[in-house]
DOROVEX-65086 format. One record per residue (C-alpha): residue number from 1; x, y, z; residue in one letter. Coordinates in Angstrom, 1 decimal. Layout:
BEGIN
+------+--------+--------+--------+------+
: senu :      X :      Y :      Z : guke :
+------+--------+--------+--------+------+
:  NUM :      X :      Y :      Z :    a :
...
+------+--------+--------+--------+------+
END
This chain:
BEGIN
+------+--------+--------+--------+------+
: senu :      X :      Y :      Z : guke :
+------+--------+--------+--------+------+
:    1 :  -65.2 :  252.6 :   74.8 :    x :
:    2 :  -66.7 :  254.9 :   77.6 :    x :
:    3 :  -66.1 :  254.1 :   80.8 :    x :
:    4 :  -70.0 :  253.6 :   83.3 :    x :
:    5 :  -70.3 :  256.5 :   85.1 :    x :
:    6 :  -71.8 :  256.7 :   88.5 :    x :
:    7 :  -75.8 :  258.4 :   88.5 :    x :
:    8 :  -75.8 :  261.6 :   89.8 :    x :
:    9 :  -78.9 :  260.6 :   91.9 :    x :
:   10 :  -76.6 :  258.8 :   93.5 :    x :
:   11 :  -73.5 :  260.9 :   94.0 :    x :
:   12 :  -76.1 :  263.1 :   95.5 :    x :
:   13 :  -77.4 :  260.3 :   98.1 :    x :
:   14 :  -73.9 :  259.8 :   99.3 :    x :
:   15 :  -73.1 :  263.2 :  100.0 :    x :
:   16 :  -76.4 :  263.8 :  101.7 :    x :
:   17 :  -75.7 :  261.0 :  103.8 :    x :
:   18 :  -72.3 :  261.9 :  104.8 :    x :
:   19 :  -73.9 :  265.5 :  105.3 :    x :
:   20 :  -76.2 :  264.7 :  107.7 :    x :
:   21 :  -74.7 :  261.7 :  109.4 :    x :
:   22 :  -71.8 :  264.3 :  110.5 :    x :
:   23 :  -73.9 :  267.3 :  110.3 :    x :
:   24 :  -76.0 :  266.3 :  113.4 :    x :
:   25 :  -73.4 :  265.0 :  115.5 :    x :
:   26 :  -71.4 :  268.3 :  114.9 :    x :
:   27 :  -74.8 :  270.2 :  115.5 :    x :
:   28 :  -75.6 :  268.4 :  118.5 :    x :
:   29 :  -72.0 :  268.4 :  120.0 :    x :
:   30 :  -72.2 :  272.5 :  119.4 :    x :
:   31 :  -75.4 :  272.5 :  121.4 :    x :
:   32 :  -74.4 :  270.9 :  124.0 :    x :
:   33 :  -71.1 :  272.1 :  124.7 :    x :
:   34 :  -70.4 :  275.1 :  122.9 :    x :
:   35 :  -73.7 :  276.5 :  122.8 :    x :
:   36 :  -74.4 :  275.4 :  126.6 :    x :
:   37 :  -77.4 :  273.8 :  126.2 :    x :
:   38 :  -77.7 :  271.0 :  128.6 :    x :
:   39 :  -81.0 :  269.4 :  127.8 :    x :
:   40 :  -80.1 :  266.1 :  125.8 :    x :
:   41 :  -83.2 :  264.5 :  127.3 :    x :
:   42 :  -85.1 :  267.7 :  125.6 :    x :
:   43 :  -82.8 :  267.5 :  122.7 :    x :
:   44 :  -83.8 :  263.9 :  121.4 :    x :
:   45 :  -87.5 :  264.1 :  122.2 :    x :
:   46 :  -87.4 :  267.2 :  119.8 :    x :
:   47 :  -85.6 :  264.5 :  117.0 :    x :
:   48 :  -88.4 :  262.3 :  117.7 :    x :
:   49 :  -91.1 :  265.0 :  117.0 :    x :
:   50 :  -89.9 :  266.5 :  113.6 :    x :
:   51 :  -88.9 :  262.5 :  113.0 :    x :
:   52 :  -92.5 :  261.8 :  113.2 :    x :
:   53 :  -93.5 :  264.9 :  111.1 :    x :
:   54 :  -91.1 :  264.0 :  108.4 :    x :
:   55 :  -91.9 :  260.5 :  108.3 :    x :
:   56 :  -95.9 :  261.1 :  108.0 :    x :
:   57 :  -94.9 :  263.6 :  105.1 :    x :
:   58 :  -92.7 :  261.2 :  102.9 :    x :
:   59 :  -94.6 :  258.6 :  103.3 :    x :
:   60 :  -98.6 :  259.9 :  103.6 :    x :
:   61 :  -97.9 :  262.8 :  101.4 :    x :
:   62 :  -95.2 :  262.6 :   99.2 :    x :
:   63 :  -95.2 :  258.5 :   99.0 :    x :
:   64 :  -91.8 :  257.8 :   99.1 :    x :
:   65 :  -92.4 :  254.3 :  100.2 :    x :
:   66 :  -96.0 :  253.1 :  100.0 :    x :
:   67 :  -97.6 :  253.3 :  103.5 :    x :
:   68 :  -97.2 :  249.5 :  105.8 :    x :
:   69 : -100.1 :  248.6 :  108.1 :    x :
:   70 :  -99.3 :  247.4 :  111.9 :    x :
:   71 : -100.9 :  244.0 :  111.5 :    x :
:   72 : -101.3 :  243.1 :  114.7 :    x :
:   73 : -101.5 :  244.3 :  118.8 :    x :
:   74 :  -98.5 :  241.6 :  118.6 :    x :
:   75 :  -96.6 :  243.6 :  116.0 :    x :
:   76 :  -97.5 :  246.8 :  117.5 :    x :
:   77 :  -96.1 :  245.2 :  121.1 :    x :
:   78 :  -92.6 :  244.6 :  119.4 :    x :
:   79 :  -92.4 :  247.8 :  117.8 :    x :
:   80 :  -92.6 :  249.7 :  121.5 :    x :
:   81 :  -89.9 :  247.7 :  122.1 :    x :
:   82 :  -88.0 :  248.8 :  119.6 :    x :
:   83 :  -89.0 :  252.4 :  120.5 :    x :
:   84 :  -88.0 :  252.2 :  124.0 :    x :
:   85 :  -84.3 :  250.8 :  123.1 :    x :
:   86 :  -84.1 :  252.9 :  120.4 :    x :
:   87 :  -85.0 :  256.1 :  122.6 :    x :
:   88 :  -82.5 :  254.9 :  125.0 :    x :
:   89 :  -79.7 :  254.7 :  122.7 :    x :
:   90 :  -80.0 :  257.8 :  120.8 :    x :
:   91 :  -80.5 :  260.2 :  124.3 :    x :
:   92 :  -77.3 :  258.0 :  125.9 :    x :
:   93 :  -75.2 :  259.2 :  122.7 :    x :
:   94 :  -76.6 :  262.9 :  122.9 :    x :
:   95 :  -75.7 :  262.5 :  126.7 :    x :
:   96 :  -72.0 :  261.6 :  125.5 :    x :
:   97 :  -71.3 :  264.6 :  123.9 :    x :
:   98 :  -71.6 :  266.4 :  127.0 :    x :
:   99 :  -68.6 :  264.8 :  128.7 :    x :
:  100 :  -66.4 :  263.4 :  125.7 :    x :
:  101 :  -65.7 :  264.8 :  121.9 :    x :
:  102 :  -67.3 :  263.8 :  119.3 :    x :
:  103 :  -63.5 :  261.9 :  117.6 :    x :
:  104 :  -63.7 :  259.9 :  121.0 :    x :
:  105 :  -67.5 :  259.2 :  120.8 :    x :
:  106 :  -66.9 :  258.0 :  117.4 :    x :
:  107 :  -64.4 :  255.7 :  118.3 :    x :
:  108 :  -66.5 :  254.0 :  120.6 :    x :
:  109 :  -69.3 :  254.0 :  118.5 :    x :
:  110 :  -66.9 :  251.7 :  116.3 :    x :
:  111 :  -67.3 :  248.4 :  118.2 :    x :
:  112 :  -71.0 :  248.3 :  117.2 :    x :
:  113 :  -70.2 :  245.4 :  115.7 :    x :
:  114 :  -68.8 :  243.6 :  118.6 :    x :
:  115 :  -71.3 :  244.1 :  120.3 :    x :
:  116 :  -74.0 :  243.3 :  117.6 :    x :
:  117 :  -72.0 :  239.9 :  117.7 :    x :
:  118 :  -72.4 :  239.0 :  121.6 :    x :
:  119 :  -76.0 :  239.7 :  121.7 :    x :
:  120 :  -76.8 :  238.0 :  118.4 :    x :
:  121 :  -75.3 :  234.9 :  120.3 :    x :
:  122 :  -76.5 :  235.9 :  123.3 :    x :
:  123 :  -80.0 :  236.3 :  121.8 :    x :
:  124 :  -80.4 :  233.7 :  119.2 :    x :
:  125 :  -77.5 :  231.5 :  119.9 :    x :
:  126 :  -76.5 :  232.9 :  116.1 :    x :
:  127 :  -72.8 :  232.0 :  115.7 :    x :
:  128 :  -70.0 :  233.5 :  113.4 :    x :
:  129 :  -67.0 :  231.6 :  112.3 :    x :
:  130 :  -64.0 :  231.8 :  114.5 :    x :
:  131 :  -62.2 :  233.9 :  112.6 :    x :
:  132 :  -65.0 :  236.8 :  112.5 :    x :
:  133 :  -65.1 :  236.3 :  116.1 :    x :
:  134 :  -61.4 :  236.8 :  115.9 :    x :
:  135 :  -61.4 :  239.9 :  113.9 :    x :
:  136 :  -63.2 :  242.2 :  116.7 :    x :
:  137 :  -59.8 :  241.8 :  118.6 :    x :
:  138 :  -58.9 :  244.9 :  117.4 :    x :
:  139 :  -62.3 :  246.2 :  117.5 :    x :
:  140 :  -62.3 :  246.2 :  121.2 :    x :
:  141 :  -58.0 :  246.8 :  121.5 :    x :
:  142 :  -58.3 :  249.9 :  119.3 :    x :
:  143 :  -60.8 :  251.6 :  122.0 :    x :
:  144 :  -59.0 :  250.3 :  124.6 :    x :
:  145 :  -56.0 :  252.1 :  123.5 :    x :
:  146 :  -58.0 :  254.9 :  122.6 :    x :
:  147 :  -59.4 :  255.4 :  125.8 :    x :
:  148 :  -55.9 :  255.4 :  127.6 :    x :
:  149 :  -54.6 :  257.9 :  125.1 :    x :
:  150 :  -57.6 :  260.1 :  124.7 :    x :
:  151 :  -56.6 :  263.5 :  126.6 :    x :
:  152 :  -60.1 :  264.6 :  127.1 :    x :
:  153 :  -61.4 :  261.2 :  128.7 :    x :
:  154 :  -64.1 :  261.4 :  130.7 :    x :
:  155 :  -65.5 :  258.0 :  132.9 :    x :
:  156 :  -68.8 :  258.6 :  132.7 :    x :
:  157 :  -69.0 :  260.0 :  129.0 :    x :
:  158 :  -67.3 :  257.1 :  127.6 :    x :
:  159 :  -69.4 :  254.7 :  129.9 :    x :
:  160 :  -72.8 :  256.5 :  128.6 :    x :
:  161 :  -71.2 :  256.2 :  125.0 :    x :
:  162 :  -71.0 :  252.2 :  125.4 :    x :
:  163 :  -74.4 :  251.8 :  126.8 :    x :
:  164 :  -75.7 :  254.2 :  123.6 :    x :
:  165 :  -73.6 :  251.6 :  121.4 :    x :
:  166 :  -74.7 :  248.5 :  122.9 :    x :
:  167 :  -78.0 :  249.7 :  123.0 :    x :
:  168 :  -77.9 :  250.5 :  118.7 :    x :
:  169 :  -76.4 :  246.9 :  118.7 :    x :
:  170 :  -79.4 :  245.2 :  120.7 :    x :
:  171 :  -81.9 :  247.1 :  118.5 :    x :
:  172 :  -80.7 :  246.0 :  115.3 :    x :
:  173 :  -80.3 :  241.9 :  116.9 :    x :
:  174 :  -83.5 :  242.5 :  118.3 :    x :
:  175 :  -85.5 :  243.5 :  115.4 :    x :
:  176 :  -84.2 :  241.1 :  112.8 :    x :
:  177 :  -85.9 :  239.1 :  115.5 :    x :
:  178 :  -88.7 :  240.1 :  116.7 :    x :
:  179 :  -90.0 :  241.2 :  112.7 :    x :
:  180 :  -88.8 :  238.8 :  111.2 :    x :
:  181 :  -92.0 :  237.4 :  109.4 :    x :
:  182 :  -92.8 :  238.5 :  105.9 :    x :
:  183 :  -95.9 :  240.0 :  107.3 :    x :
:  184 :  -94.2 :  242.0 :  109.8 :    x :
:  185 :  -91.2 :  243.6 :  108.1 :    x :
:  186 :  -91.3 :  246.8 :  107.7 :    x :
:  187 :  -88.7 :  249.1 :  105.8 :    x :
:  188 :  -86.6 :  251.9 :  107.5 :    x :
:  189 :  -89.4 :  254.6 :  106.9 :    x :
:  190 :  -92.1 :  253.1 :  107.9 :    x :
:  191 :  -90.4 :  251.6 :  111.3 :    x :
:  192 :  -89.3 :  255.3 :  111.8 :    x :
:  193 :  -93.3 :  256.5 :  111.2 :    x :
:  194 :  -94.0 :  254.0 :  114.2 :    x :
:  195 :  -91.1 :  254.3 :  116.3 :    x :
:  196 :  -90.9 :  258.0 :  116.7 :    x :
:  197 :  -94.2 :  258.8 :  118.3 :    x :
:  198 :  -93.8 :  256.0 :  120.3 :    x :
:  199 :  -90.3 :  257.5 :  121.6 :    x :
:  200 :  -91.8 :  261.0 :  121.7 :    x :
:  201 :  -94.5 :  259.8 :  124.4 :    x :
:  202 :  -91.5 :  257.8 :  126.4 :    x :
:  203 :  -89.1 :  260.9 :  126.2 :    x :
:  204 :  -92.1 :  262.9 :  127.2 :    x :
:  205 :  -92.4 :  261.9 :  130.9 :    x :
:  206 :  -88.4 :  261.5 :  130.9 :    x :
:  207 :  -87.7 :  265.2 :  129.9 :    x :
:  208 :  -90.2 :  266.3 :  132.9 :    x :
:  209 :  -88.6 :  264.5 :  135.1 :    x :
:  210 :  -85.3 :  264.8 :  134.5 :    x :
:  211 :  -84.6 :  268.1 :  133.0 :    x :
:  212 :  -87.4 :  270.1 :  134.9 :    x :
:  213 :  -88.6 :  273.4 :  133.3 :    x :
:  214 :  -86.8 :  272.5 :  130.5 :    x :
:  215 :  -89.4 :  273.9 :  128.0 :    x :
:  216 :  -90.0 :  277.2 :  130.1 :    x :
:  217 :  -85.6 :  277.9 :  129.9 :    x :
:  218 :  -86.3 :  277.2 :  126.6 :    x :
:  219 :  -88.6 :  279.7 :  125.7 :    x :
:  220 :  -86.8 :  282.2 :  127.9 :    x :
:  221 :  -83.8 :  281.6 :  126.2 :    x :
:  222 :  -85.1 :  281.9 :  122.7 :    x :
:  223 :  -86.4 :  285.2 :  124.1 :    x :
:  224 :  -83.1 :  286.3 :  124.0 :    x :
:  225 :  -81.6 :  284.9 :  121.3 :    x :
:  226 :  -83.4 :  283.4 :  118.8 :    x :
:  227 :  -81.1 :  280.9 :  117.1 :    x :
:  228 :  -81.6 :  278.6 :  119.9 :    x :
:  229 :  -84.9 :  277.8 :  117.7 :    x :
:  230 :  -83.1 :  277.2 :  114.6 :    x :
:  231 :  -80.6 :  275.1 :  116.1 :    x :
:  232 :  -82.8 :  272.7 :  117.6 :    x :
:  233 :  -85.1 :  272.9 :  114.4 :    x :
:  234 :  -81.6 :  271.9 :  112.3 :    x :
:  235 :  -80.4 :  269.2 :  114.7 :    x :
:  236 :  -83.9 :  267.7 :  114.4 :    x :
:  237 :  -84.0 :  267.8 :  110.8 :    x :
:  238 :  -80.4 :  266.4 :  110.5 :    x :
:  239 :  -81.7 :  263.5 :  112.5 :    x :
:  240 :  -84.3 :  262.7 :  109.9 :    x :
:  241 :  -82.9 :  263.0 :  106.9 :    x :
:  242 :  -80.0 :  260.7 :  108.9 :    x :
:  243 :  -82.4 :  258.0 :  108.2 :    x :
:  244 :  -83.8 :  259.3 :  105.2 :    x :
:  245 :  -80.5 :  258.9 :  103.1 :    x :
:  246 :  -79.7 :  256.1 :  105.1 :    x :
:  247 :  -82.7 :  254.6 :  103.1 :    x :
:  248 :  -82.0 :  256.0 :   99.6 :    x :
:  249 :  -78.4 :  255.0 :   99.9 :    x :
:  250 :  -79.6 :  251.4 :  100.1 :    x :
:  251 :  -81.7 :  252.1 :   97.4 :    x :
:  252 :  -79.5 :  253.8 :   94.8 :    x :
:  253 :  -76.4 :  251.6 :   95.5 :    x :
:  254 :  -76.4 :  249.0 :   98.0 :    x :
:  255 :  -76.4 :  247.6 :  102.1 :    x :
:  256 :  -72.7 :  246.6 :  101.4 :    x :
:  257 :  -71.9 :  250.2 :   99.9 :    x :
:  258 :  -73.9 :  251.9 :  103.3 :    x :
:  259 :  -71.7 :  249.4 :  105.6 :    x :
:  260 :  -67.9 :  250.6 :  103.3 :    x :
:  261 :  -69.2 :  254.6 :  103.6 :    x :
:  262 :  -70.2 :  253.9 :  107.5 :    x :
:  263 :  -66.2 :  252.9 :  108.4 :    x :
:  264 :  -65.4 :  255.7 :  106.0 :    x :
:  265 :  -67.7 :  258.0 :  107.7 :    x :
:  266 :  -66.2 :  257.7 :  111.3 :    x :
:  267 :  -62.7 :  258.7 :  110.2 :    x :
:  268 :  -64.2 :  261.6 :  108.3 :    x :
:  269 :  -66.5 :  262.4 :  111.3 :    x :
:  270 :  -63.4 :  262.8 :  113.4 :    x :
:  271 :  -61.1 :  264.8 :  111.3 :    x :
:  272 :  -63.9 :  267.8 :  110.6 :    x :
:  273 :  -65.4 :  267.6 :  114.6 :    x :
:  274 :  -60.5 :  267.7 :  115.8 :    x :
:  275 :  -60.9 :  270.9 :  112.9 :    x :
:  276 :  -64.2 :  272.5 :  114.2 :    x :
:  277 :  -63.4 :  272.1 :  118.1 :    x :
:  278 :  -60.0 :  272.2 :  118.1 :    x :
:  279 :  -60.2 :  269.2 :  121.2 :    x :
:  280 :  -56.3 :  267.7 :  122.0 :    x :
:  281 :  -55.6 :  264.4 :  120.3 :    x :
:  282 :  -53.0 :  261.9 :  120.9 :    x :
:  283 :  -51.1 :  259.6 :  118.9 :    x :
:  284 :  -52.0 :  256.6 :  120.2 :    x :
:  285 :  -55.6 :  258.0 :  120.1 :    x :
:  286 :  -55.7 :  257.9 :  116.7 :    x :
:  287 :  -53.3 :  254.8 :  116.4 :    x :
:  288 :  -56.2 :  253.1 :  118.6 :    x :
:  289 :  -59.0 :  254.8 :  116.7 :    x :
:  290 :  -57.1 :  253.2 :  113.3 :    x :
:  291 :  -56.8 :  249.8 :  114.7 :    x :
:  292 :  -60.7 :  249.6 :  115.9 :    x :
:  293 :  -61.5 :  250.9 :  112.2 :    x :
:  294 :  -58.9 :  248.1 :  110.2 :    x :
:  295 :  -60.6 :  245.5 :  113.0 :    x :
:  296 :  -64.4 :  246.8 :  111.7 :    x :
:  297 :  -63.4 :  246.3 :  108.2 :    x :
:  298 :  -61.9 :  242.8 :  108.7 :    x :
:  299 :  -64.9 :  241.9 :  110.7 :    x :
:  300 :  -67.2 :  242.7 :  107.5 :    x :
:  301 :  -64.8 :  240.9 :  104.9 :    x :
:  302 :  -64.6 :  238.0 :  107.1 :    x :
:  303 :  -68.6 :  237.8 :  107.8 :    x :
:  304 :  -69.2 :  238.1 :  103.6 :    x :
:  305 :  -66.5 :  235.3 :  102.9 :    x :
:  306 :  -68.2 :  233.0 :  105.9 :    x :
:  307 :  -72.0 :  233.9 :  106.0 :    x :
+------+--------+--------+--------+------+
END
């Protein structure tokens, strides 16, 4: 009896995924440190723009997903929301990577679902069994150890890193609020086609102001050396097709599979970025990185067995 094999549409989903989940915090880590460039402000309103390109493209040209109206100023209201929080999270974790490594940033970015849990009570007095409540323990211990044993610690690196994961958390409490309606849900792609203009015209303002001449050093720079271009187009694109795969992983397999691959992910995320930089670890680092990681997967056992 032959044994079900698993689609190659979807072995190809996965590794796309994991490519471009890790490719663009790699990419953008380089950029920032490495490379020197010390725009994250810049960085993320580029994402935003190709985001927005991409997004018309899949879903206007090559319909991916059929095209969903905004129904409503109302709807259109809570989607700038969305945009504004979801700007602020994605330029605090660019920021990050100035000041910690990406292993670090990863850890941190961990306790997403502690933090998902405090405003979804905070929020919409939702509440979670005791015992859920009891498994981000070592969701919050693990980075607490981490952050004493992390040689390359920096205060306000890992501070920006919280707010970036907080801020992802609120998003995702926020819009399983705010479109909750059957007329106003929307699926990944088409919030993305929304959102990403949106952020583009808040970043806009935000880049001016706070990273100056930014697009005049640019130009200069890429005068001189003209990967600078190809870089920021790559980063940009890795961003999309972050979200891209993010959708077709759903799709091809399942949210439960995307949640198992997104612990799996961090771990593999910080063994490649220790390999590539070469940044000091410690033991009880990584013994704090491995308890937040046993705490996340407890935390999404215990919320299937209890929801």
């Amino acid at each position: 009896m032959m044994k079900n094999s698993i689609p190659w549409q979807t072995i190809i989903v996965v590794i796309s995924w994991y490519t471009s989940n890790i490719g663009v915090l790699i990419m953008n880590k380089y950029l920032l440190t490495n490379y020197g460039y010390k725009y994250p402000v810049f960085l993320t309103m580029c994402h935003m723009m190709l985001c927005s390109v991409f997004s018309y493209v899949a879903i206007s040209v090559l319909d991916i997903v059929p095209l969903q109206s905004v129904q409503s100023k109302n709807q259109l209201f809570k989607i700038c929301g969305l945009s504004v929080v979801f700007c602020f999270s994605v330029v605090c974790g660019n920021v990050s990577l100035n000041y910690i490594p990406v292993s670090f940033n990863q850890a941190i970015g961990a306790t997403t679902p502690f933090f998902t849990a405090v405003f979804a009570y905070v929020v919409s007095r939702k509440r979670e069994a005791w015992v859920t409540y009891g498994t981000l323990l070592p969701v919050v211990a693990g980075v607490i150890i981490a952050s004493g044993g992390e040689p390359s610690f920096h205060l306000f690196g890992f501070i920006i890193c919280v707010l970036s994961t907080a801020a992802r958390a609120f998003k995702s409490v926020l819009q399983a609020i705010l479109l909750s309606s059957e007329g106003e849900k929307l699926n990944s792609k088409n919030l993305l086609l929304y959102m990403a203009p949106i952020a583009m015209l808040v970043l806009l303002p935000a880049t001016l102001l706070m990273e100056g001449n930014v697009i005049r050093i640019t130009v200069e720079l890429a005068r001189e050396d003209i990967r600078i271009i190809w870089y920021l187009i790559l980063s940009s694109s890795l961003a999309y097709f972050v979200n891209l795969t993010n959708f077709l992983v759903t799709k091809y397999t399942s949210a439960l599979t995307l949640q198992v691959l997104g612990n799996a992910k961090g771990a593999v995320a910080v063994v490649i970025s220790i390999l590539i930089f070469q940044n000091p670890i410690s033991m009880i680092g990584m013994c704090g990185y491995v308890l937040t990681i046993i705490g996340v997967i407890l935390y999404s056992e215990t919320k299937k067995r209890y929801t």
